[in-house]
N, C-alpha and C positions, 0 to 999 in steps of 0.2 A: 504494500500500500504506500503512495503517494504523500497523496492529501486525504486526512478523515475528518467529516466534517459529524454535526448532532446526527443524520439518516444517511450519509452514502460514501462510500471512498471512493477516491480517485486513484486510479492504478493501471496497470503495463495492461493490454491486451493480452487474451491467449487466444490457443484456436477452437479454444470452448467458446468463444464469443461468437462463432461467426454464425451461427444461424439466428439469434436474436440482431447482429450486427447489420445481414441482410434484408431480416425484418422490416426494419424502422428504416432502413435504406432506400428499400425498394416503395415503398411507400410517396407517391405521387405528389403526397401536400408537402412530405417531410424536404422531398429531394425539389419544390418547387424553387426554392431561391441560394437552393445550394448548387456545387460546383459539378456536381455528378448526373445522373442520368436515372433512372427507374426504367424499370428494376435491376438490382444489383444481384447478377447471378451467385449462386454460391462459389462456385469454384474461385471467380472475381473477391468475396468478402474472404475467401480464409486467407489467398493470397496478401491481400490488405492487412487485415489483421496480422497477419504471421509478420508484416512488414512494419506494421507499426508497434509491436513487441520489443524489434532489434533496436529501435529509437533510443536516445538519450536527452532526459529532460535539460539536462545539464550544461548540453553544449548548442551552438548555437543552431537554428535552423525549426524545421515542424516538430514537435511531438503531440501525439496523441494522449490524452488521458482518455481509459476507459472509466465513463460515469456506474457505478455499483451500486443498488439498496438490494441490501441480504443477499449476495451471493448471485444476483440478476443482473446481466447489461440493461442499462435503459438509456444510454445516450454515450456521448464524447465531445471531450471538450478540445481543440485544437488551439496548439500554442506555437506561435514562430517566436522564438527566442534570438534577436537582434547578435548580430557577432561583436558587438560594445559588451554583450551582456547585462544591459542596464536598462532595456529596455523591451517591447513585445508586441505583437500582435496576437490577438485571440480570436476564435471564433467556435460557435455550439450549435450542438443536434441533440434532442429529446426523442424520444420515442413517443408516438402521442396517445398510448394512454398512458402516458405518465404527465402532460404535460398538464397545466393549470394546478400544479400541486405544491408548486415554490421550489420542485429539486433544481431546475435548472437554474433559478437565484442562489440558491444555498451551491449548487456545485461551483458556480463562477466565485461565488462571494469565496470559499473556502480555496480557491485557486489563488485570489487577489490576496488572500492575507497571507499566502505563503512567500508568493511572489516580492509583495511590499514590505514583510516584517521580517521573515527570515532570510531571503533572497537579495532584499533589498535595493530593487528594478527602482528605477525614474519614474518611469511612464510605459500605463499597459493602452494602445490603443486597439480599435474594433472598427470595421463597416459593414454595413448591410446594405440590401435592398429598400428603396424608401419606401416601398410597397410591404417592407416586412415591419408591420409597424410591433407585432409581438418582441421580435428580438430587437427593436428602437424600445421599448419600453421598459424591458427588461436592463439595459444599458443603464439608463435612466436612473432607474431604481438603485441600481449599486453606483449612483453617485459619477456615474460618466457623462463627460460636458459634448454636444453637441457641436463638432467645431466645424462640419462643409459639409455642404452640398454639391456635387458635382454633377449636374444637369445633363441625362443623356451621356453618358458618360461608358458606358459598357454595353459593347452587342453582346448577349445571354439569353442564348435558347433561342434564338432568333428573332430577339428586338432589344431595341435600346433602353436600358435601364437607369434611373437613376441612384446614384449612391451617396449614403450619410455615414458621415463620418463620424468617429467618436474618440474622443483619449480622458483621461486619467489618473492625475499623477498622484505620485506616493505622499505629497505634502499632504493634496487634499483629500485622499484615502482615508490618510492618520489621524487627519483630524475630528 
């Protein structure tokens, strides 16, 4: 384990994960404003997973956290970790019936105290879809400032999207 927050840990993937990983993957609302595609064959998720296992939180680049309540995948939380080391980009998938439950608040939240208290990163930023106003509200709530808007800014899935921008820093975290 990673991160353990009051309901879930944060930890390494296994290839136990990948038919819950597939899941919530292949899943058409989940994969709407993500980077992937629906459905996510199985062969495709264990390869993935088995890939995001060898990952290190530590150094810089993507790592996945597998999201856990009781011994169950229900989401992941992805982190680029800047080659300064002092700083991040994030980005999350729920599974949706898990979603409207506050895990994906408590999973991020317990990612950012790691990051800012023990890790002691600058600045964590994030972007979505402006269309994705869950994961904008979500931001929001764990105290991330709305800094741009880039109008049309990304062909995805075959049209132009626009994207909100978000950051975070560890001043105003701690405070």
């Amino acid at each position: 384990m990673l991160v353990r927050t009051e309901r879930l840990s944060l930890r390494r993937f296994t290839p136990e994960d990948a038919e819950a990983f597939a899941a919530y993957r292949s899943d058409p609302d989940v994969a709407r404003y993500q980077s992937w595609d629906a459905p996510l064959p199985p062969a495709e998720a264990l390869k993935t997973v088995e890939d995001f296992a060898d990952g290190d939180p530590m150094k810089p680049g993507w790592f996945q956290y597998a999201v856990d309540l009781d011994g169950v995948l229900i989401g992941d939380i992805g982190l680029n970790l800047h080659e300064n080391l002092r700083q991040a980009e994030l980005g999350f998938t729920l599974a949706p019936e898990h979603q409207g439950k506050g895990y994906a608040t408590e999973a991020v939240r317990g990612l950012l105290d790691q990051l800012f208290v023990e890790r002691n990163l600058h600045r964590v930023s994030a972007e979505c879809d402006a269309r994705n106003t869950a994961s904008a509200r979500l931001l929001e709530r764990l105290g991330f400032r709305q800094e741009g808007l880039r109008l049309s800014n990304s062909w995805f899935k075959g049209e132009w999207t626009d994207d909100l921008l978000f950051g975070l820093l560890r001043a105003d975290y701690l405070s």
